[in-house]
C-alpha positions in Angstrom: 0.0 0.0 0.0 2.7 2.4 0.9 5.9 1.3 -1.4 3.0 1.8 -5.0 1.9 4.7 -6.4 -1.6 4.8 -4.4 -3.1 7.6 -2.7 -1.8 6.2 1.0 1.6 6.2 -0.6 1.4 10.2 -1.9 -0.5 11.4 1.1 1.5 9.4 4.0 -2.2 8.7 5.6 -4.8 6.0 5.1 -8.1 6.4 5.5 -10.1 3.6 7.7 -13.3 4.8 7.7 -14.9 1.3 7.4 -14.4 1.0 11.1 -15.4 2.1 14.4 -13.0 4.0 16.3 -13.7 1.6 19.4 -12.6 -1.5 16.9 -9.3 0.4 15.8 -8.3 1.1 19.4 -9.1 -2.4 19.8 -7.0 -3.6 17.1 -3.8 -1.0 17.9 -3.8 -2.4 20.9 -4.0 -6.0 20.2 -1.0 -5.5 17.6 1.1 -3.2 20.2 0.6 -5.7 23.1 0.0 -8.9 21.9 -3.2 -9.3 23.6 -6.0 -7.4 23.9 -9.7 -7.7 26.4 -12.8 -6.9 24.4 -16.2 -7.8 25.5 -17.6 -10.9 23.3 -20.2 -9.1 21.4 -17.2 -6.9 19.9 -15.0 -9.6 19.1 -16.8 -10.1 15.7 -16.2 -6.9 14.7 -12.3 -6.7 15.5 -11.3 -10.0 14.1 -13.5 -8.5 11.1 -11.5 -5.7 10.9 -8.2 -8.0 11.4 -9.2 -9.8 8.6 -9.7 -7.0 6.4 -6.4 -5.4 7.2 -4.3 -8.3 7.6 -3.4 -7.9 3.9 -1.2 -4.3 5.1 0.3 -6.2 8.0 1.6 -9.1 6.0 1.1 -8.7 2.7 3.8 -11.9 1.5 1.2 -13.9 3.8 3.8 -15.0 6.3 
């Protein structure tokens, strides 16, 4: 996303607007610490938003 010639890659920014900020937090924090506690109803829509993203994490699929 950020080494092509896309709008993320000019700008330096990427819009996520797809998801809550609750389930971003969620996700930051899940990546920074390894871990994360989330009440069961919001699961679903972290490991949603995990799944759409995991493309930018690991994008060789490692």
């Amino acid at each position: 996303m950020f080494a092509s010639n896309k709008e993320e890659n000019r700008t330096g920014s990427c819009k996520m607007s797809e998801i809550s900020t609750w389930t971003l937090d969620a996700l930051l924090r899940f990546l920074y610490y390894g871990f994360v506690g989330i009440p069961m109803d919001q699961a679903p829509d972290v490991l949603e938003a995990a799944e759409q993203y995991y493309e930018l994490l690991d994008p060789k699929g490692h």
